[in-house]
LOTI-523012 format. One record per residue (C-alpha): residue in one letter; y, z, x. Coordinates in steps of 0.02 Angstrom, whole numbers, plus 50000, padded with zeros to 5 digits. Layout:
! LOTI-523012
AYZX;...
***
This chain:
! LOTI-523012
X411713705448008;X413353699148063;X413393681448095;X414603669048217;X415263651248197;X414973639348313;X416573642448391;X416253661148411;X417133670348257;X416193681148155;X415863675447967;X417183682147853;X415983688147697;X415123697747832;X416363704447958;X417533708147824;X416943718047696;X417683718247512;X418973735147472;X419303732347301;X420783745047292;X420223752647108;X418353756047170;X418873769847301;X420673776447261;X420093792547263;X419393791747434;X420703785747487;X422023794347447;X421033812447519;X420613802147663;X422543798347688;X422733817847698;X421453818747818;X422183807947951;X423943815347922;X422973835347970;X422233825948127;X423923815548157;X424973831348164;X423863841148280;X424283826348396;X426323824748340;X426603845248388;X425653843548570;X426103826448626;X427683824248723;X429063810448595;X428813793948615;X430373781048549;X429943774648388;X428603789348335;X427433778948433;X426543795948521;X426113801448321;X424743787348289;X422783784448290;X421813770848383;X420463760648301;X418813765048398;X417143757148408;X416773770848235;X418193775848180;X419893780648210;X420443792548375;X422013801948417;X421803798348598;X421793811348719;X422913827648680;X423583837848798;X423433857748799;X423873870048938;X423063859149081;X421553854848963;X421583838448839;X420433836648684;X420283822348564;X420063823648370;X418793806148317;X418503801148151;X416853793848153;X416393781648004;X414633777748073;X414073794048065;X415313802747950;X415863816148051;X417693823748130;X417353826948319;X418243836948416;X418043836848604;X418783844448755;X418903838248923;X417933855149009;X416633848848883;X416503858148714;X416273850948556;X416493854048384;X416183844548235;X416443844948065;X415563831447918;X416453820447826;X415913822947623;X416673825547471;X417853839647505;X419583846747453;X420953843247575;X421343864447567;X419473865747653;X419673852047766;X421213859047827;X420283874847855;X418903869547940;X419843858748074;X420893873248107;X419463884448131;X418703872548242;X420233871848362;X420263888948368;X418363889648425;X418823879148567;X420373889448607;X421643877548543;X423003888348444;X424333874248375;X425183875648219;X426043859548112;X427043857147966;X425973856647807;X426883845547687;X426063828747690;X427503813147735;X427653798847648;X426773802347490;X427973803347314;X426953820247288;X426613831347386;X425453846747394;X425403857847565;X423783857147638;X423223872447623;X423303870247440;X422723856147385;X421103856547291;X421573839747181;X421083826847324;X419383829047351;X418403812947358;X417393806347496;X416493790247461;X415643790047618;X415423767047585;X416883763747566;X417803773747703;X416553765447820;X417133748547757;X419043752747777;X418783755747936;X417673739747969;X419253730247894;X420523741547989;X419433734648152;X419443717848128;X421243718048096;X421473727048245;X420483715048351;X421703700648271;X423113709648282;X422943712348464;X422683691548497;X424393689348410;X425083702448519;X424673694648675;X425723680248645;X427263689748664;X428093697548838;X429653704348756;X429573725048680;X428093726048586;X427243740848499;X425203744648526;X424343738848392;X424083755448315;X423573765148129;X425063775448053;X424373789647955;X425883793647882;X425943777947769;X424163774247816;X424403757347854;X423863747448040;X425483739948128;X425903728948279;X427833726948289;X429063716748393;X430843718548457;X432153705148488;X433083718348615;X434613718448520;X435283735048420;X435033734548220;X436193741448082;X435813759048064;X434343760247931;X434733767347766;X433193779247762;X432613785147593;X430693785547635;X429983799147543;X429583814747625;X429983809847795;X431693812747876;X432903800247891;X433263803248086;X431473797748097;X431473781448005;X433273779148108;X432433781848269;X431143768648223;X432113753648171;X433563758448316;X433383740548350;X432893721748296;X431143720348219;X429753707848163;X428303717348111;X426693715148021;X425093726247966;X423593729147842;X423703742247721;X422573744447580;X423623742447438;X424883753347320;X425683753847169;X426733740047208;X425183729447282;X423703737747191;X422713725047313;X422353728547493;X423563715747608;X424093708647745;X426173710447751;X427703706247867;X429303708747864;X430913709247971;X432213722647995;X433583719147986;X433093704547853;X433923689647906;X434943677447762;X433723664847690;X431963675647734;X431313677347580;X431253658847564;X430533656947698;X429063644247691;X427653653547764;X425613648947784;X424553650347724;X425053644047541;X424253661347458;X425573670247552;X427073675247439;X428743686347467;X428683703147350;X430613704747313;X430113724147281;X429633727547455;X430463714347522;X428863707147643;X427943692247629;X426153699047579;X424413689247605;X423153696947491;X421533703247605;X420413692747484;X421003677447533;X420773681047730;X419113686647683;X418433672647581;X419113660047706;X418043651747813;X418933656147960;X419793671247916;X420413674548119;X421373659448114;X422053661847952;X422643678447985;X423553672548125;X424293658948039;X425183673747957;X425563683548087;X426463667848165;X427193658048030;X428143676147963;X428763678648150;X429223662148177;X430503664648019;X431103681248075;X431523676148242;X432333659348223;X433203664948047;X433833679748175;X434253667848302;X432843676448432;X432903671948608;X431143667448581;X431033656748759;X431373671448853;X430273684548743;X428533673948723;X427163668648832;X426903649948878;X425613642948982;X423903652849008;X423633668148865;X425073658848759;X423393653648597;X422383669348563;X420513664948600;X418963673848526;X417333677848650;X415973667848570;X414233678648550;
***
């Protein structure tokens, strides 16, 4: 049973379980392809939003949700559910469809959730190359990704909530452009970013499988921005990161809390292992530590009106409901 401290914050070890990157790789990586189906059912129908925002999922009180979709006066919504390890599918004239979540190729999935829209009269089409991945297999072909550790995609989506919970404390703090906290399926990562107002340099692109135009679009202007991801190549740990675009001189020296926090020079964030958050006794007010101490070198490194783009008085310290 989840436990609370004295001054309201849930117990790391409990709240945030361990994701040891190696012990579910394979889940996650079909997983990944998962949300990318669902995401693109809600990219063709939902009207462009600046910065890709209208592509991403929501972190629910189970799972992960693309929101309401609308469809020729109708909406429907596509839920992953962790609890009970099921895709739902509703409409708003009240059908249903669902679909469990088990060890099965991505080629079936892809199937299935198409055959389920069409069963509640929803006839939508999307692109089938997966984005963002060095490899990629169309959907409706892949048989290699097939894994469904039904453990630990419940506990990436525990972590993905308490991050989200966190995330949305540090976002309160600011009145300037701000992004939802939200889940990108495309790099499969939960984000909360925010904008000094001024134009940036135009962005170089070169993300794999996904168009330039698009990564353009998205850093159009200045950026601070931080997320959870659970880990890659380059981090084969799941983390914390931040980073700024453009990166302002003397960033990556930066002194930044907590200590564990260090700047990869490959990615070119500052990265705070998800181990240390967890083990900590007060992992919310670590976190945020990180959130704010990467921010605060961002913005004054890029010279950030900061009086005129963050909260003082009432709301400015996040505050956590006790039990």
């Amino acid at each position: 049973m989840t436990s609370q401290s004295a001054s309201g914050e849930l117990d790391g070890r409990s709240a945030w379980p361990d994701l040891p990157l190696q012990a579910w790789q394979d889940t996650y990586a079909t997983l990944h392809l998962w949300t990318q189906i669902v995401g693109k059912v809600r990219l063709v129908l939902t009207p462009w939003v600046n910065h890709s925002w209208h592509v991403v999922l929501y972190l629910t009180a189970s799972g992960l949700t693309t929101s309401p979709i609308p469809y020729r006066g109708r909406t429907f919504q596509i839920d992953f559910d962790f609890i009970e390890h099921r895709l739902m599918i509703r409409t708003s004239d009240g059908a249903a469809r669902q679909i469990p979540l088990r060890p099965c190729t991505v080629a079936d999935f892809y199937r299935e959730v198409f055959a389920a829209l069409r069963a509640l009269d929803i006839e939508v089409a999307i692109r089938k190359k997966p984005n963002e991945v060095a490899h990629p297999i169309p959907f409706d072909e892949d048989r290699e990704h097939a894994a469904y550790d039904a453990e630990h995609a419940r506990r990436c989506w525990r972590v993905l909530a308490q991050a989200d919970r966190v995330f949305k404390a540090f976002r309160a703090r600011y009145i300037g452009k701000c992004s939802p906290v939200h889940f990108f399926w495309g790099s499969f990562d939960l984000a909360v970013t925010r904008f000094s107002g001024r134009r940036a340099p135009e962005h170089p692109g070169g993300v794999p499988n996904l168009p330039d135009w698009v990564v353009r679009e998205a850093y159009s202007h200045e950026v601070s921005s931080c997320g959870f991801w659970p880990g890659n190549d380059a981090v084969p740990f799941p983390a914390f990161y931040a980073y700024a675009y453009p990166e302002p001189k003397g960033f990556p020296d930066a002194r930044v809390r907590p200590e564990s926090a260090f700047y990869s020079r490959e990615l070119k964030e500052f990265i705070l292992p998800y181990a240390e958050a967890r083990q900590a006794d007060t992992p919310d007010r670590l976190l945020l530590e990180f959130l704010q101490s990467t921010y605060d070198a961002a913005a004054d490194l890029g010279h950030w009106d900061r009086p005129s783009l963050e909260r003082t008085g009432p709301g400015k310290e996040p505050t956590f409901p006790a039990a």
